[in-house]
N, CA, C and O atoms as a GROMACS GRO file, in nm:
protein
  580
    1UNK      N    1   1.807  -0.932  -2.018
    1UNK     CA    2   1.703  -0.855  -2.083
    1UNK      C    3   1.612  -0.794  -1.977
    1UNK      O    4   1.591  -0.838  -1.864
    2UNK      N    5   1.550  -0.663  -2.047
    2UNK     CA    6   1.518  -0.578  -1.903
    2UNK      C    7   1.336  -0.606  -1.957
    2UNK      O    8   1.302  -0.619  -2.075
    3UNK      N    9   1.252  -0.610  -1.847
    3UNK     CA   10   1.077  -0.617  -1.841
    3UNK      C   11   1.041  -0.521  -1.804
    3UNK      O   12   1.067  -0.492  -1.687
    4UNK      N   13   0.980  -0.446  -1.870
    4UNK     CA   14   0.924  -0.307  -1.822
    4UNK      C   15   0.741  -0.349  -1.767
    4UNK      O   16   0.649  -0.374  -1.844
    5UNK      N   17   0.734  -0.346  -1.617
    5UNK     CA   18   0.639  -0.356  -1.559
    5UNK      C   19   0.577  -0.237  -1.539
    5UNK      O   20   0.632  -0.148  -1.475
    6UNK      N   21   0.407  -0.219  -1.613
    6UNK     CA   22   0.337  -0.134  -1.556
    6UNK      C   23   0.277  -0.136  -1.388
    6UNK      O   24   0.213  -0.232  -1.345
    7UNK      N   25   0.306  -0.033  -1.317
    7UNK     CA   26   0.205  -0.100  -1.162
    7UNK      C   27   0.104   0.027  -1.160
    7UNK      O   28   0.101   0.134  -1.221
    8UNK      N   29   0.036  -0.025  -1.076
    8UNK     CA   30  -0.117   0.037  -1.068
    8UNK      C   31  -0.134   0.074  -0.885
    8UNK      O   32  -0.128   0.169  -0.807
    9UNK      N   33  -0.156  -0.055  -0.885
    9UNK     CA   34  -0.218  -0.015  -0.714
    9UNK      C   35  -0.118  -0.015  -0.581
    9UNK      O   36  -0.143   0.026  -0.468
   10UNK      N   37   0.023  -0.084  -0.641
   10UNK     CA   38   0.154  -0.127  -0.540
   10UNK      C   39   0.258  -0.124  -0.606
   10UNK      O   40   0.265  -0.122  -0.729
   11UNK      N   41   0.341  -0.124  -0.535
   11UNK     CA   42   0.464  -0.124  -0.510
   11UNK      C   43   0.532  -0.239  -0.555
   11UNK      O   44   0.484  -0.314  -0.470
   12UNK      N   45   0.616  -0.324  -0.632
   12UNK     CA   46   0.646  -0.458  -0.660
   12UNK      C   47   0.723  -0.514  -0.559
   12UNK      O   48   0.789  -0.454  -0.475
   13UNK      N   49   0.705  -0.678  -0.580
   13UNK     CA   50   0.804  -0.729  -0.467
   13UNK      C   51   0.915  -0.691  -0.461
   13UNK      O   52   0.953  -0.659  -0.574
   14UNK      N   53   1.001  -0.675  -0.375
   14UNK     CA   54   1.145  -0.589  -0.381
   14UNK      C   55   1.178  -0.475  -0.396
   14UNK      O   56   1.294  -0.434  -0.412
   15UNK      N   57   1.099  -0.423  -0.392
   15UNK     CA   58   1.064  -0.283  -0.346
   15UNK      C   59   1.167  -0.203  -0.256
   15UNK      O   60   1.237  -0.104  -0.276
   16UNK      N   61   1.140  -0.318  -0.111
   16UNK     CA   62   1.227  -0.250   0.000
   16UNK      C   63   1.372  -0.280   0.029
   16UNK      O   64   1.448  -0.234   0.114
   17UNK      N   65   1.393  -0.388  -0.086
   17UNK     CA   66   1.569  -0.381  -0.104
   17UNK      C   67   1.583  -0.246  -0.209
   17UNK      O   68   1.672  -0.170  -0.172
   18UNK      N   69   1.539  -0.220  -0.285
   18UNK     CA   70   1.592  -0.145  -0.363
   18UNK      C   71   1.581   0.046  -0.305
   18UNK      O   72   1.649   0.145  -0.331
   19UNK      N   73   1.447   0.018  -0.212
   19UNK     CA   74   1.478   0.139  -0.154
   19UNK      C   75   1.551   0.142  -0.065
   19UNK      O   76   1.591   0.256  -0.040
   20UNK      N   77   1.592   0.056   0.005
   20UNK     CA   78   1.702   0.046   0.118
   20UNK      C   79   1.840   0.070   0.036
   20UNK      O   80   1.943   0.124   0.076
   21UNK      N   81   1.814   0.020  -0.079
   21UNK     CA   82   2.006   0.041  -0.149
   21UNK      C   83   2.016   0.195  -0.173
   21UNK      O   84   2.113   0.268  -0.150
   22UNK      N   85   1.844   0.242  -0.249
   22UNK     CA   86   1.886   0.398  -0.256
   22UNK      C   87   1.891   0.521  -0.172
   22UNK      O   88   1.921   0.636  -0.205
   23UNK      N   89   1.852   0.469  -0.048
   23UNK     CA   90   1.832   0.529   0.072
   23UNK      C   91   2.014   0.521   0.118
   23UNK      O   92   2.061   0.631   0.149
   24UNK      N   93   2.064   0.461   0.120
   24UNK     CA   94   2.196   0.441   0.143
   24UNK      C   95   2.303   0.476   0.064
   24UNK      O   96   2.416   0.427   0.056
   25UNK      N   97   2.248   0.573   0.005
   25UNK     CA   98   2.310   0.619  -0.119
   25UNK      C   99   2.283   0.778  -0.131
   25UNK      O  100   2.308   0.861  -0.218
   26UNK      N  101   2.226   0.782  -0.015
   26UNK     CA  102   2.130   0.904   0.022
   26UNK      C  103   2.095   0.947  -0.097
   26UNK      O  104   2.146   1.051  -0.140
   27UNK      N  105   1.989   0.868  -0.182
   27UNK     CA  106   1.872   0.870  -0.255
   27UNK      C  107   1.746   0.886  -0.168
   27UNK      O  108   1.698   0.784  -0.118
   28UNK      N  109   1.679   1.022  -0.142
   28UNK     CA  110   1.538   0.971  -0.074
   28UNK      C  111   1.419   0.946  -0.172
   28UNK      O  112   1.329   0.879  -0.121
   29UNK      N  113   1.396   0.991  -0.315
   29UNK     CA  114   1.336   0.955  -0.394
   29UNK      C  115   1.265   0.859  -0.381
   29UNK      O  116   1.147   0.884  -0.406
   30UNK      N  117   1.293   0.722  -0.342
   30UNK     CA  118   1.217   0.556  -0.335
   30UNK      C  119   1.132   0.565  -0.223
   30UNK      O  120   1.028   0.500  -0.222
   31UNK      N  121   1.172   0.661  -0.097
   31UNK     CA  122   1.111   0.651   0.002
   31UNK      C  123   0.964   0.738  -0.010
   31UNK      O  124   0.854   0.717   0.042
   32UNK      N  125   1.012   0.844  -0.103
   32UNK     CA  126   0.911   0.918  -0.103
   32UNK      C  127   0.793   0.889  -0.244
   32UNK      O  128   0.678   0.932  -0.253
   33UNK      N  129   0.861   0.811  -0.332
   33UNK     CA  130   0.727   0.722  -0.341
   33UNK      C  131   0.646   0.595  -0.299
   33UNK      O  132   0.544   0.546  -0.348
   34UNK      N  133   0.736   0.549  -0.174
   34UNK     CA  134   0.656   0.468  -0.139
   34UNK      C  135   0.559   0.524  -0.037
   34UNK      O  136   0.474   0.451   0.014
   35UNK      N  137   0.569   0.643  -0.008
   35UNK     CA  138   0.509   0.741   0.098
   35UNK      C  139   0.381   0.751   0.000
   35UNK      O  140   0.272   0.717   0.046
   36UNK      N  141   0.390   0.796  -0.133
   36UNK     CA  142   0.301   0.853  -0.239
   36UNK      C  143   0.195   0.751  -0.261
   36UNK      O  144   0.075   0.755  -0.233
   37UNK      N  145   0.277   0.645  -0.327
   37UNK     CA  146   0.178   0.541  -0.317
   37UNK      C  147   0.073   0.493  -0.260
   37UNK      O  148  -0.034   0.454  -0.306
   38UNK      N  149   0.136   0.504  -0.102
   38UNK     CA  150   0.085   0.428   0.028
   38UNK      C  151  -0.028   0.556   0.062
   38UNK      O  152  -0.125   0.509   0.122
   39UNK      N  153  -0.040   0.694   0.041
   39UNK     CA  154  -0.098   0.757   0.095
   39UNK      C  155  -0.193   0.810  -0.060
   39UNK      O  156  -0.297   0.875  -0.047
   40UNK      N  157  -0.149   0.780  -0.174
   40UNK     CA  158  -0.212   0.802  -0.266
   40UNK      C  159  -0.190   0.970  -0.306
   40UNK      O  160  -0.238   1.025  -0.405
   41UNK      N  161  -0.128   1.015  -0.232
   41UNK     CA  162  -0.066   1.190  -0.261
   41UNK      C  163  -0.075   1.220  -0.410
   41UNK      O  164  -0.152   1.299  -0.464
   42UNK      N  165   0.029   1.133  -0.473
   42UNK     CA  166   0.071   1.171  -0.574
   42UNK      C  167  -0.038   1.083  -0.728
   42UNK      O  168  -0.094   0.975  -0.710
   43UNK      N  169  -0.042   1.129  -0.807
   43UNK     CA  170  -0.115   1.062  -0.922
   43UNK      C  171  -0.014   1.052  -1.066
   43UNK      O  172   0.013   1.132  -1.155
   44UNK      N  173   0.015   0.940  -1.043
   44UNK     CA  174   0.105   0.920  -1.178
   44UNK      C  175   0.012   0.845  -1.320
   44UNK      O  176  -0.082   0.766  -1.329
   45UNK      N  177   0.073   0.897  -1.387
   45UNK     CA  178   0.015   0.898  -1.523
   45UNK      C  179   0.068   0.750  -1.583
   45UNK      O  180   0.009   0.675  -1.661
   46UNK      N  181   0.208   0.733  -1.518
   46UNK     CA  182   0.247   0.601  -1.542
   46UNK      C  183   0.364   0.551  -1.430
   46UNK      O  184   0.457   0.629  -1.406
   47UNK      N  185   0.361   0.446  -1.375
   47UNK     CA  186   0.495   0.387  -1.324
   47UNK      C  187   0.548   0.285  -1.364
   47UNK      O  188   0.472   0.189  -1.353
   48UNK      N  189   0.660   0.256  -1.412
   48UNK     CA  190   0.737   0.122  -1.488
   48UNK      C  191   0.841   0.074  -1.348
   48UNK      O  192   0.920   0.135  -1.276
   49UNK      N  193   0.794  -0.056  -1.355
   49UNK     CA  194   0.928  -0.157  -1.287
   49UNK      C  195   1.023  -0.199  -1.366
   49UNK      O  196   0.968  -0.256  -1.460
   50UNK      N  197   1.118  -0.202  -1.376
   50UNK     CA  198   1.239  -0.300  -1.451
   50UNK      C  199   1.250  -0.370  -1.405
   50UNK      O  200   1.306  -0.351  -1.297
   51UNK      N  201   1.200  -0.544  -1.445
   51UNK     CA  202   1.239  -0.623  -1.390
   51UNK      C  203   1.373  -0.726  -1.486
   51UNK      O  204   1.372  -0.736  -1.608
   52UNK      N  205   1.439  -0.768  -1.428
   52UNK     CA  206   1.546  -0.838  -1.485
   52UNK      C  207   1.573  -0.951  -1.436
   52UNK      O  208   1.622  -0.941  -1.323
   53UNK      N  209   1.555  -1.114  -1.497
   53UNK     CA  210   1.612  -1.197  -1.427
   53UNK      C  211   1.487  -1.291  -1.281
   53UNK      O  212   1.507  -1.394  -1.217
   54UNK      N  213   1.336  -1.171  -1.280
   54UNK     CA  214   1.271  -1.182  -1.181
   54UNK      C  215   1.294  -1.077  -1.081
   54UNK      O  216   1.200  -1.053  -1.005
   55UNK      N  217   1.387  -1.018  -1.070
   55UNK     CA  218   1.438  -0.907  -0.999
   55UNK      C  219   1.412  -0.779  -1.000
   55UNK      O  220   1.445  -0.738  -1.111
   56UNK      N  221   1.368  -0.689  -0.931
   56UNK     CA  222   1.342  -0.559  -0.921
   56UNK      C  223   1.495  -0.485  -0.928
   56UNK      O  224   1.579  -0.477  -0.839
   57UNK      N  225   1.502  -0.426  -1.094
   57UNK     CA  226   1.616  -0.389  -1.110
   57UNK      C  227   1.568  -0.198  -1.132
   57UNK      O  228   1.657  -0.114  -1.146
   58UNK      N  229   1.495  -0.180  -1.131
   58UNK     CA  230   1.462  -0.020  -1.142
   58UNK      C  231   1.338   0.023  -1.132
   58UNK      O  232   1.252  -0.063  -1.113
   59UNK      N  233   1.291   0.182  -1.142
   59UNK     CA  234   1.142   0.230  -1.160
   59UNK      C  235   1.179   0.340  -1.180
   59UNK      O  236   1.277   0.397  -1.132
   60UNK      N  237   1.090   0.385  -1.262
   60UNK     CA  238   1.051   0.553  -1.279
   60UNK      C  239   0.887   0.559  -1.309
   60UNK      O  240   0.806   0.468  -1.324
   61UNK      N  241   0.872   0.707  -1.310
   61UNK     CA  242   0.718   0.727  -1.315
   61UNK      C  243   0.704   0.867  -1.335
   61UNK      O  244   0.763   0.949  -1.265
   62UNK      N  245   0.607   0.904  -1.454
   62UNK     CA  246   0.576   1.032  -1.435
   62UNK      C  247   0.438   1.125  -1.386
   62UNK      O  248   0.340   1.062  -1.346
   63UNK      N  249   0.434   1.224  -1.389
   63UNK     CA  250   0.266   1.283  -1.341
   63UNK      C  251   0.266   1.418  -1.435
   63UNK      O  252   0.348   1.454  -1.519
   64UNK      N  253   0.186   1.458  -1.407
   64UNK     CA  254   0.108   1.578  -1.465
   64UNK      C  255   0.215   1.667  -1.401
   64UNK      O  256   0.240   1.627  -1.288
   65UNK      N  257   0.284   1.771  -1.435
   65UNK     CA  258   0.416   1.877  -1.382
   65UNK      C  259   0.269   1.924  -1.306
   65UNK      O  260   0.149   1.931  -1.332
   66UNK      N  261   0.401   1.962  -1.150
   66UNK     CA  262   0.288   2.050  -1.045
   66UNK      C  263   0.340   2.171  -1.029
   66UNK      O  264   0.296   2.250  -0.946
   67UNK      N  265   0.426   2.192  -1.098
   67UNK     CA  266   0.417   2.328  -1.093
   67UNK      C  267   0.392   2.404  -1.220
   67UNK      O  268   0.396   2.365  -1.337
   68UNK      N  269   0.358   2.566  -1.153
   68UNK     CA  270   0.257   2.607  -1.310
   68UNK      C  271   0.377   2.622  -1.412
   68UNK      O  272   0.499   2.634  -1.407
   69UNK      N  273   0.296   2.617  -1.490
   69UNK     CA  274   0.392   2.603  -1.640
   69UNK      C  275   0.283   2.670  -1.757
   69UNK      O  276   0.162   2.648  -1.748
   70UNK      N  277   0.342   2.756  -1.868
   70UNK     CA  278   0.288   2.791  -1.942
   70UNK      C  279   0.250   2.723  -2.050
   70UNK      O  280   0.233   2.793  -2.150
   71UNK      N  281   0.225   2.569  -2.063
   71UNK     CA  282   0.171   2.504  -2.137
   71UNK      C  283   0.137   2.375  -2.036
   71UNK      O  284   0.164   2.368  -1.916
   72UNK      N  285   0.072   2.278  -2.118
   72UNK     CA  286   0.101   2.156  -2.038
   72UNK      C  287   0.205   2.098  -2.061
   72UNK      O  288   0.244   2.097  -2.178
   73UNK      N  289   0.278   2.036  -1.966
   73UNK     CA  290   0.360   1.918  -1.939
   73UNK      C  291   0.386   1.809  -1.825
   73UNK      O  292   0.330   1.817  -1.716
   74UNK      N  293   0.485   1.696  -1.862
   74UNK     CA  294   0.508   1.597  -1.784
   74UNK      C  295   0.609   1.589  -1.734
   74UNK      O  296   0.718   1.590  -1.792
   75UNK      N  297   0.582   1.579  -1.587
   75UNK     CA  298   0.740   1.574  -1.494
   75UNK      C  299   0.769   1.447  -1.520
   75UNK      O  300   0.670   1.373  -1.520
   76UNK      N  301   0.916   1.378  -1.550
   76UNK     CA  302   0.970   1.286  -1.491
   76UNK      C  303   0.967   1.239  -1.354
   76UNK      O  304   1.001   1.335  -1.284
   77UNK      N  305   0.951   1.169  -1.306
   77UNK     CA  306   1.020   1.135  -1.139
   77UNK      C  307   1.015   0.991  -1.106
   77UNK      O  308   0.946   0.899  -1.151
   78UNK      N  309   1.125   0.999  -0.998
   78UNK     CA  310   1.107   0.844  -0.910
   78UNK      C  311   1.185   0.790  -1.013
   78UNK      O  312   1.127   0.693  -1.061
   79UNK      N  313   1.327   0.820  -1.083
   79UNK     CA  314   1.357   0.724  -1.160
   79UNK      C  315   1.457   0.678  -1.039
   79UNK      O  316   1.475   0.745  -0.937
   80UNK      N  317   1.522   0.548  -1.066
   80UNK     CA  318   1.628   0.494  -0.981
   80UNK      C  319   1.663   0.355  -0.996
   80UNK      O  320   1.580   0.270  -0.962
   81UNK      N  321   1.772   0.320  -1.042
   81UNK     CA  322   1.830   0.182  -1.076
   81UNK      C  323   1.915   0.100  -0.994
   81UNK      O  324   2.012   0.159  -0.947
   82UNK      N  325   1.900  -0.039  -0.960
   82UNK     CA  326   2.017  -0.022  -0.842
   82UNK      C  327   2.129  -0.035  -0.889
   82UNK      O  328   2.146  -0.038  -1.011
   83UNK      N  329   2.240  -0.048  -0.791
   83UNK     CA  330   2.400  -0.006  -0.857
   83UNK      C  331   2.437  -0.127  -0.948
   83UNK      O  332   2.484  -0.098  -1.058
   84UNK      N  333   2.426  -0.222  -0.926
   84UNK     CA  334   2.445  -0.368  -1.005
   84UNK      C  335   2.413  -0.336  -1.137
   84UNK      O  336   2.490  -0.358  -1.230
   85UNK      N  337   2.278  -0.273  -1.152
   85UNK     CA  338   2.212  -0.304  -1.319
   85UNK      C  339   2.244  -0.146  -1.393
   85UNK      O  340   2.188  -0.106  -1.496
   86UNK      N  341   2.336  -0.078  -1.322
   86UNK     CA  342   2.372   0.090  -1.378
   86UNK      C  343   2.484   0.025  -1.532
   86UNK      O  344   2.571  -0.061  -1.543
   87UNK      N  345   2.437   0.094  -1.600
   87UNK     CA  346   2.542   0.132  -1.754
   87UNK      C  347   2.506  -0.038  -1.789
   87UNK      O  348   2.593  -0.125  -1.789
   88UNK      N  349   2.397  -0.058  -1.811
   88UNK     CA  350   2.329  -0.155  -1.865
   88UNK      C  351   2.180  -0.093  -1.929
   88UNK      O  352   2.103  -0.176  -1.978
   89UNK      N  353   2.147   0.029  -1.928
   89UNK     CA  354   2.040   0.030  -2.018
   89UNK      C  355   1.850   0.045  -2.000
   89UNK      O  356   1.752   0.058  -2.073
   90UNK      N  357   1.888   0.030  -1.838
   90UNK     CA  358   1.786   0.005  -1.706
   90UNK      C  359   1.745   0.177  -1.786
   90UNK      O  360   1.693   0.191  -1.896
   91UNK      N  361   1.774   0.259  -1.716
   91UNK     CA  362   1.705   0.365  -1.667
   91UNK      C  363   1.671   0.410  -1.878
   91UNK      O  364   1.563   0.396  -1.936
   92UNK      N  365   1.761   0.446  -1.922
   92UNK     CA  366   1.750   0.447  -2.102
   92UNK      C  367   1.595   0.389  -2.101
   92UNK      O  368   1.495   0.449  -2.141
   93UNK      N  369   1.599   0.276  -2.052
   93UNK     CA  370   1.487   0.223  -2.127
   93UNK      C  371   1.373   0.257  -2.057
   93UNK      O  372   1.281   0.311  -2.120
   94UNK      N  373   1.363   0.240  -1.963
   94UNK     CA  374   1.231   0.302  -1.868
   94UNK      C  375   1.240   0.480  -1.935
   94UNK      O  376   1.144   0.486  -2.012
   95UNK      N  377   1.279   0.554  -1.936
   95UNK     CA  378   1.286   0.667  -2.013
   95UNK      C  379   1.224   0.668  -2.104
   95UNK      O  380   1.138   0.755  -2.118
   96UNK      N  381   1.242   0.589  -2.181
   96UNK     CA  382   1.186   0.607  -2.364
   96UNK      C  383   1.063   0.570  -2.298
   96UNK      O  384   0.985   0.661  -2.271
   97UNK      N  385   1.034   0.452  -2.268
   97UNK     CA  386   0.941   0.408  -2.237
   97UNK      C  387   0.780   0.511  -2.172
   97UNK      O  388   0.660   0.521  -2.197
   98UNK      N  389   0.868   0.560  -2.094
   98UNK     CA  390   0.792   0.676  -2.061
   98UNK      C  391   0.776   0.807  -2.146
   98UNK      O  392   0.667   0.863  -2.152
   99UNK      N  393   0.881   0.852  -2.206
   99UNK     CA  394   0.889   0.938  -2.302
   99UNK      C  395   0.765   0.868  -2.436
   99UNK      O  396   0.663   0.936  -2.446
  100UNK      N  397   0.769   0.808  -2.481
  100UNK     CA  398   0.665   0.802  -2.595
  100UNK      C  399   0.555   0.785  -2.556
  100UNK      O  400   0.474   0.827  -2.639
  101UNK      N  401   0.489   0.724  -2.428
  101UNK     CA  402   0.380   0.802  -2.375
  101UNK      C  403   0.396   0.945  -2.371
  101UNK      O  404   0.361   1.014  -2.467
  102UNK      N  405   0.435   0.982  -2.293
  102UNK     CA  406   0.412   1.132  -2.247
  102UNK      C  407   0.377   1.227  -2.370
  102UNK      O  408   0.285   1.308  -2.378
  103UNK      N  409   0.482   1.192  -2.472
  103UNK     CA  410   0.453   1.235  -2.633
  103UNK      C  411   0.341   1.280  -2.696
  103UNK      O  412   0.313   1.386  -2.754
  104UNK      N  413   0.250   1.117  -2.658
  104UNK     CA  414   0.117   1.118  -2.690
  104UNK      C  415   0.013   1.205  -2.617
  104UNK      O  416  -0.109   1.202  -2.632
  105UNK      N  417   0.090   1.286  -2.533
  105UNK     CA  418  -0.016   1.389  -2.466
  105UNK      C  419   0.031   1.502  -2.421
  105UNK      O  420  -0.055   1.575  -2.372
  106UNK      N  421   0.181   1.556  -2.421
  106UNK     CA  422   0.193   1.702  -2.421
  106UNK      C  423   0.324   1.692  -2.508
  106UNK      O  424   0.371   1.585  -2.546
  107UNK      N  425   0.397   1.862  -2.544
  107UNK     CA  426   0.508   1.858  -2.617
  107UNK      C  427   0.615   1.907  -2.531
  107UNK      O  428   0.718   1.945  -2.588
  108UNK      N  429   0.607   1.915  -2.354
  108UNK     CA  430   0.727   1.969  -2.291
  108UNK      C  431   0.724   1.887  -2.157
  108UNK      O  432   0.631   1.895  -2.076
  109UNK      N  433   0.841   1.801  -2.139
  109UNK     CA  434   0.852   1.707  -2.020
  109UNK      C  435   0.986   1.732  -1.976
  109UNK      O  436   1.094   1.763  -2.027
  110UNK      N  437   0.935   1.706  -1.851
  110UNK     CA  438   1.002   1.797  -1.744
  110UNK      C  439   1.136   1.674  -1.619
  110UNK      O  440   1.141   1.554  -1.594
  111UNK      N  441   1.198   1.768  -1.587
  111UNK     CA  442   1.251   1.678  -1.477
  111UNK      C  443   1.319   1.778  -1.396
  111UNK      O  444   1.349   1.887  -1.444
  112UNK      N  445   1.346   1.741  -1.260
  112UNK     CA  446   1.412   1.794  -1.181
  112UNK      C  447   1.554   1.680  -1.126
  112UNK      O  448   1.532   1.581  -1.056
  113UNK      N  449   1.690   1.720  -1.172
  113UNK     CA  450   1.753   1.629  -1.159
  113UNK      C  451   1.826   1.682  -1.028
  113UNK      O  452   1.879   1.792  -1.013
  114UNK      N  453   1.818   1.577  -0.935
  114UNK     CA  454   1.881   1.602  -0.796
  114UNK      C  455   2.058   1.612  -0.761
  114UNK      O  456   2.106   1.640  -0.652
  115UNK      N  457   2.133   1.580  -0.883
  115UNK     CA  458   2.245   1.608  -0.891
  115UNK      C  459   2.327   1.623  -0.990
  115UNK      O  460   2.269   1.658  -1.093
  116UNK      N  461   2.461   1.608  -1.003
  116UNK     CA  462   2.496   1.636  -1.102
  116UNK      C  463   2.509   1.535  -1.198
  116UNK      O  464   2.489   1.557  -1.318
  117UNK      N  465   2.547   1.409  -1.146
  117UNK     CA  466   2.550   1.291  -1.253
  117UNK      C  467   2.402   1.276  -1.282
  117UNK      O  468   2.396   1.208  -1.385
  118UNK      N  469   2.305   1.299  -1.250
  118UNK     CA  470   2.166   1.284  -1.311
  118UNK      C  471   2.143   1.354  -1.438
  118UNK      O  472   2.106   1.320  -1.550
  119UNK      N  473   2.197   1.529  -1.347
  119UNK     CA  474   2.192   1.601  -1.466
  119UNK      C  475   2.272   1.579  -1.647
  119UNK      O  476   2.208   1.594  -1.751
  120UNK      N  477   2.410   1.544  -1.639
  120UNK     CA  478   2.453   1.446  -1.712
  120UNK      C  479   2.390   1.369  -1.744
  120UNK      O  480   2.383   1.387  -1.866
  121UNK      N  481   2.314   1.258  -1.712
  121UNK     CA  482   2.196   1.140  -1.768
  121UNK      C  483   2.112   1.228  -1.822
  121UNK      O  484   2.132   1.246  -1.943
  122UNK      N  485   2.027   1.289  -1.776
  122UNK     CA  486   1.890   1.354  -1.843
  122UNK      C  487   1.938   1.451  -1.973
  122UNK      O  488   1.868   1.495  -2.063
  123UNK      N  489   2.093   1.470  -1.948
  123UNK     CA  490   2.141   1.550  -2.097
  123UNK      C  491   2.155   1.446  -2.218
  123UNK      O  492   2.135   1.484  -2.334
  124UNK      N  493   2.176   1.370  -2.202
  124UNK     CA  494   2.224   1.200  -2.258
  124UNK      C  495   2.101   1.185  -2.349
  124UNK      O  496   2.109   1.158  -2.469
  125UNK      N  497   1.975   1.206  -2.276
  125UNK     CA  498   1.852   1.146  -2.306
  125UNK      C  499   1.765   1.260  -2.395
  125UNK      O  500   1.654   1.243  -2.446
  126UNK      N  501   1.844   1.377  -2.398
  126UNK     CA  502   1.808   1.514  -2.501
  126UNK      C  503   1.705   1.600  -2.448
  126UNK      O  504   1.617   1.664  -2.504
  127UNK      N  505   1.748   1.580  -2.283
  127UNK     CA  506   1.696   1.680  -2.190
  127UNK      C  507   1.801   1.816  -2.215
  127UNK      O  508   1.911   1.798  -2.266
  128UNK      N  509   1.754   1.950  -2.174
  128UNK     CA  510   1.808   2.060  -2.175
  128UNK      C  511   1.858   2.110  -2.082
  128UNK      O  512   1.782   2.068  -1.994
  129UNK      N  513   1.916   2.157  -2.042
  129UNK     CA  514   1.928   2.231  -1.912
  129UNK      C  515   1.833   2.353  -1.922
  129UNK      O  516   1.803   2.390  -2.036
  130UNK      N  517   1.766   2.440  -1.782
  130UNK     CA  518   1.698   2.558  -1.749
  130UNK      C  519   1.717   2.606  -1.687
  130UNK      O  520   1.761   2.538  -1.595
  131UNK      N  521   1.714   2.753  -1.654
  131UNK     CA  522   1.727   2.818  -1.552
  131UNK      C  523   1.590   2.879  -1.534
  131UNK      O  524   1.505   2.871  -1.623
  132UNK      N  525   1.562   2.960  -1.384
  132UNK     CA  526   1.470   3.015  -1.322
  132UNK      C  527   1.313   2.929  -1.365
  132UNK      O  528   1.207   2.985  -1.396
  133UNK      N  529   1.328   2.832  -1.360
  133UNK     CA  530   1.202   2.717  -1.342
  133UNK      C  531   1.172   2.632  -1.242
  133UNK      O  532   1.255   2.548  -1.206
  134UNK      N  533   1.085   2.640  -1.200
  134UNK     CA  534   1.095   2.470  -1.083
  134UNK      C  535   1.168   2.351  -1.132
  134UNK      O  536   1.193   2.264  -1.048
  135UNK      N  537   1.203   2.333  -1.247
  135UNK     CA  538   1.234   2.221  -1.291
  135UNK      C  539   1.404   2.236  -1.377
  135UNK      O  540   1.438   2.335  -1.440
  136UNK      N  541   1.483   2.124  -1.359
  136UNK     CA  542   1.636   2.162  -1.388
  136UNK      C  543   1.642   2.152  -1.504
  136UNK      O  544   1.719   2.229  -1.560
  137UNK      N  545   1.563   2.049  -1.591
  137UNK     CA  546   1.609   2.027  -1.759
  137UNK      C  547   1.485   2.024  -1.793
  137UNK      O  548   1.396   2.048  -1.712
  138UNK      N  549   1.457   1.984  -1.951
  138UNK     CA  550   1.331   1.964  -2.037
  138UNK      C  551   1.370   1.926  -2.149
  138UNK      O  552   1.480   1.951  -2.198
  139UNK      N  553   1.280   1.860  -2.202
  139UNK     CA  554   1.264   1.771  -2.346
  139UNK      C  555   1.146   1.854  -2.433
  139UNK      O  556   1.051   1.895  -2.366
  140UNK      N  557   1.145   1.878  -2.562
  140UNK     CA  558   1.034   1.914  -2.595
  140UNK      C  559   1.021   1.796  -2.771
  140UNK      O  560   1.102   1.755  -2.854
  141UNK      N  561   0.886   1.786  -2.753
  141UNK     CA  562   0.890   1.672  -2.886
  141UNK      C  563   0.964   1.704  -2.979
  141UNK      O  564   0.995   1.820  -3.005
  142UNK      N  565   0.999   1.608  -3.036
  142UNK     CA  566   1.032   1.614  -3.166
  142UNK      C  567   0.966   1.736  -3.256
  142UNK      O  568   0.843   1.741  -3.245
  143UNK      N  569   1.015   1.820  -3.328
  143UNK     CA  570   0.953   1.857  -3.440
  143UNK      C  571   0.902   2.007  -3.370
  143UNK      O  572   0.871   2.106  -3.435
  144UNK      N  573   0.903   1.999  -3.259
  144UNK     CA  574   0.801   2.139  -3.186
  144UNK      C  575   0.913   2.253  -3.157
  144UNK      O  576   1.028   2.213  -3.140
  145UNK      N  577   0.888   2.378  -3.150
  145UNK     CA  578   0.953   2.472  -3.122
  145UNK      C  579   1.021   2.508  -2.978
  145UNK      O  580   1.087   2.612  -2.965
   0.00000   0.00000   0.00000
């Protein structure tokens, strides 16, 4: 069973195995929020740990989209699971998780998926594909145009 940890001020224990697995995977994503974190760059609206077992089995997090957009919305980012806990439900759930927040405060969330099996995942999850945007797919609420 997966624990969806809110964090605030750090990074969770295990942190640097899991960015070392996605770094080796040439994932730089983990590195560059621990850059964010550590330097406070970035302002997320939310970050979830998956923990499983006691174990740092995933994270994602979203922010305010930085690039302009003709309404408001929420970027996805920083999602990443390690290979052990993949097609178990890890990233699904940190998703929703984040998705029904985000809900509660704009109707278009955003992601930029760095490849192609991502892009596949974020279609899964009733992301869209886009063209000529900063951003590769989008979700828009339920019910909205």
């Amino acid at each position: 069973m997966v624990q969806l940890v809110r964090l605030t001020d750090s990074l969770p224990e295990g942190f640097d195995a899991l960015m070392a697995l996605a770094s080796e995977e040439g994932h730089w994503n983990m590195a560059r929020l621990a850059d964010e974190v550590a330097t406070g760059a970035t302002t997320f609206i939310a970050l979830l740990a998956a923990m499983s077992a006691g174990d740092l089995v995933g994270i994602g997090g979203m922010t305010f989209e930085p690039e302009p957009a003709l309404e408001p919305a929420i970027r996805m980012r920083r999602l990443y699971v390690v290979p052990s806990a993949r097609r178990e439900g890890v990233a699904r759930t940190i998703v929703s998780a984040l998705l029904q927040e985000a809900w509660d405060q704009v109707d278009l969330v955003t992601v930029r998926a760095g490849s192609k099996d991502a892009g596949r995942f974020w279609a899964t999850q009733g992301f869209s594909v886009v063209e000529g945007l900063p951003w590769s797919h989008q979700a828009r609420r339920s019910g909205q145009a």
